[in-house]
N, C-alpha and C positions, 0 to 999 in steps of 0.2 A: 700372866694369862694372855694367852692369841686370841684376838679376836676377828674373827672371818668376816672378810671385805667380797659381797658376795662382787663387786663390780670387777675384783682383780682379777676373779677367774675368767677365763675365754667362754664365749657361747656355748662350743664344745663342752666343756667342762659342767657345763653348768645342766646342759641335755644331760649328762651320763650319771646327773647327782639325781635328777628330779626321775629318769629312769628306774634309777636301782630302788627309788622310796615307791615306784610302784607297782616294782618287780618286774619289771620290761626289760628284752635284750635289745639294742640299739647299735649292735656292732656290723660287722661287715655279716652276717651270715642273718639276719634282721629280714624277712618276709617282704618284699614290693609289694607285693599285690593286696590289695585288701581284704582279700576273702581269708587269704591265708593269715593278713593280721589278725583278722576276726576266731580263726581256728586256733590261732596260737596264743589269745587272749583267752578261750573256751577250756584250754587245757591248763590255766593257771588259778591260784585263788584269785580271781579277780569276782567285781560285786553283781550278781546278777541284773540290778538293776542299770549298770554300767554296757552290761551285753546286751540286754535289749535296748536301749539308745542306742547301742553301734548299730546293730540289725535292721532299727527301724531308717536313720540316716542310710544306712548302706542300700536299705530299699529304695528310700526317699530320691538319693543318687541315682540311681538307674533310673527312676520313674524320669525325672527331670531331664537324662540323657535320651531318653529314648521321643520324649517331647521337644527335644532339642534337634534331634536329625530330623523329623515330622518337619519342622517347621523351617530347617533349612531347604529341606526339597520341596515344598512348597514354597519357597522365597525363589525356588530357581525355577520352578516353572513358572511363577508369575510373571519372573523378569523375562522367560523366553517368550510367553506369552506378549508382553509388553513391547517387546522387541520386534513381535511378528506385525503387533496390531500397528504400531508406529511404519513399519514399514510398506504396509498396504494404504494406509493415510497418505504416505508422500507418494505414494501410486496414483492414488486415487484422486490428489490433487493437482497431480501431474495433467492425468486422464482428463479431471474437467477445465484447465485451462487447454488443453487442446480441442475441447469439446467447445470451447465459447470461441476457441479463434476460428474454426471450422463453421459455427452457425454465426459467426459474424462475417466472415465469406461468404456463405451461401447466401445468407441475407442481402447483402451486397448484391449479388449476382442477379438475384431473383430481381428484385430493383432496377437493376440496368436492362436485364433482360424485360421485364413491362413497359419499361420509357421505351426501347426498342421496337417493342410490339407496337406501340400506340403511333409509333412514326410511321410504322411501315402500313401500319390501318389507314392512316390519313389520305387527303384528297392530295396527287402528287402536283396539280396543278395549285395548290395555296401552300404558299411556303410556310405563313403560321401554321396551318395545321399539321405541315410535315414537322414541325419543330416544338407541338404541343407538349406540354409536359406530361405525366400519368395523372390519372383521374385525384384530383382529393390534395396537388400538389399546388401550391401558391405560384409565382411566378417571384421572383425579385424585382423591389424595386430599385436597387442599384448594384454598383460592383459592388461595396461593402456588402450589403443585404445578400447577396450572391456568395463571397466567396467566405462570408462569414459562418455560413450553413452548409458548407463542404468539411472534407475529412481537412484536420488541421496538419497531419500527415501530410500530404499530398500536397497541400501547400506551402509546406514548407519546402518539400522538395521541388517545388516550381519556383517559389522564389529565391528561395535560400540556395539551393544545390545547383539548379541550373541554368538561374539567370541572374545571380548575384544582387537580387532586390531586396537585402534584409530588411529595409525601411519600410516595403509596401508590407511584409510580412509583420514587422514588428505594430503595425497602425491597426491592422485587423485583428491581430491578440490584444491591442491594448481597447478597442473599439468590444469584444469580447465581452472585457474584465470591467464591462460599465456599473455592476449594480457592487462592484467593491471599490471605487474611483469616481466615476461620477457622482454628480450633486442633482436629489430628485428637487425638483418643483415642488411646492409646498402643497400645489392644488391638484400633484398628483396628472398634470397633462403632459410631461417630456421631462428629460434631465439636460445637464450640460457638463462640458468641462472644460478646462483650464491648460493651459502651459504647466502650470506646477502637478493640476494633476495625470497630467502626460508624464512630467517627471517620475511622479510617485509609484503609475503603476509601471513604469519603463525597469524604475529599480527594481522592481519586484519581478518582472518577465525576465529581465538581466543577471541580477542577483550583485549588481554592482549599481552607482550611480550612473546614470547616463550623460556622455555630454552634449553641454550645450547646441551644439550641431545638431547631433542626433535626435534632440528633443525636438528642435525646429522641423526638421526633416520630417518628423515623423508627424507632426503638424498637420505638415502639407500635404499630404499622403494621405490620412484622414479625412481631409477636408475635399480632397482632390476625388477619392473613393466614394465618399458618402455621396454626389452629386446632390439632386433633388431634397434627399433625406436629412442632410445637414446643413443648418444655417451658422455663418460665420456672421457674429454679434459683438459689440461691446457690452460691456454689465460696471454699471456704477452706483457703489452701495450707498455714499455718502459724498457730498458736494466736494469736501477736502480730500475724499481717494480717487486715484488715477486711476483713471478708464480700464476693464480686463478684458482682454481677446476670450470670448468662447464660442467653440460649435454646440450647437443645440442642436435635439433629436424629440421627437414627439416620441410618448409611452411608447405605443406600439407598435413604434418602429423599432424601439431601441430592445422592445420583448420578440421581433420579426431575428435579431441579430444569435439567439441562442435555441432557433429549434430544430437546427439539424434539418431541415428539408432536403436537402439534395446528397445529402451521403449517400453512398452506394448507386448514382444514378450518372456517373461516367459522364459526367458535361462540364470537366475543365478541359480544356486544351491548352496547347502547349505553345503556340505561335505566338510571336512577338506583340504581333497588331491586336491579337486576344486577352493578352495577356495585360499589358497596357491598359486597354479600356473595360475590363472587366472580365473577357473572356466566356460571356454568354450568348445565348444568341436572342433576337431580338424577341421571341418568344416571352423567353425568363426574365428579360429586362423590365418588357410590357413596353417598350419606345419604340420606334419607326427605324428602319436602318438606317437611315440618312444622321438619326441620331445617335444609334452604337459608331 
């Protein structure tokens, strides 16, 4: 007795057995299309309730195809859409960082152009008042306090670019960075600071350590800028620690260092001897020329 090993047969084979038990042709001459399989199921004994689940499937298929392209061309407009709106955004903030460089110009401008006005208003016979500032403007009390409240821009290019004073440049950014470096007073009247935290904020303006030179230098230059404003102190916590060098600054002098008063009011210059001593005139300083 043979016994049929259905795994011997090929897939092939195995199609053309389960075929013939349903009365299906499966050969080369076999209908693609489904409609036509459905027509050529219709004209066989096959089970009526077999042709209606084809029918209904074959509807069910179309429905699902036709939901299917709906919803790709709605995927393609949305991305065209998406593509349009992304591109007017980088327009658009295109547009308003040109719109803030331009009112930060004209801002500027307006500025310079009022300090202007007010000099040419003045009495030409008092030199203070030809060199007044505009209404509502403080005066500086020193070169720090002065060049601390200019565009930091500008300054850099005065020291840094065209008279090679990184030190004087690097004392007024770290003079700046007081309220992230300095040590306030407990009672809240001035802050101070240290060699090391010259260091500290030197690294951080640098992005490297600074050296020991350059810490000194930069010291002096502090302490040389701040005039009036800064007092160079010793500070000792305890009988067995050695003595610490700091500049001290009263509150509101050290809150006078970040209000931006003189941006846009064209009163650095560029000379050596201005440059040097502050670069203001005896106005902005509030001292006597004998003392600029």
């Amino acid at each position: 007795m043979n016994t049929h090993n259905p795994e011997a047969d090929s897939p092939d084979e195995r199609d053309v057995a389960l075929a013939n038990e349903l009365g299906l042709d499966i050969g080369q001459e076999t209908p693609e299309d489904i409609e036509d399989l459905l027509s050529a199921l219709a004209g066989r004994d096959t089970d009526p309730v077999l042709l209606t689940l084809f029918k209904r499937l074959l509807n069910e298929n179309a429905r699902l195809q036709t939901r299917l392209d709906e919803l790709e061309a709605k995927l393609e407009r949305t991305h065209d859409i998406a593509t349009t709106a992304s591109a007017k955004a980088e327009t658009n903030a295109a547009d308003l960082d040109d719109l803030e460089d331009k009112h930060e110009r004209t801002h500027d401008v307006a500025k310079s152009a009022s300090a202007k006005a007010h000099q040419l208003e003045a009495d030409a016979d008092h030199q203070e008042d030809a060199e007044a500032l505009p209404h509502g403007v403080e005066p500086s009390s020193s070169p720090l306090d002065f060049f601390a409240n200019c565009r930091q821009s500008k300054l850099k290019e005065m020291f840094v670019e065209q008279s090679n004073r990184q030190n004087t440049y690097r004392a007024i950014a770290v003079a700046k960075r007081w309220p992230e470096f300095a040590t306030k007073r407990t009672d809240g009247s001035g802050v101070f600071i240290t060699k090391d935290d010259i260091t500290t904020a030197l690294t951080a303006h640098l992005g490297r350590t600074p050296h020991r030179q350059t810490v000194a230098r930069v010291w002096e230059k502090l302490n040389e800028l701040g005039g009036r404003d800064c007092t160079h102190k010793t500070r000792q916590v305890g009988r067995t620690q050695e003595p610490t060098e700091i500049l001290t600054m009263d509150r509101d002098t050290a809150e006078g260092l970040l209000e931006k008063r003189y941006i846009g009011l064209d009163l650095l210059e560029t000379s050596d001897r201005k440059a040097i001593t502050g670069g203001v005139t005896p106005v902005v300083t509030g001292a006597t020329p004998e003392e600029v």
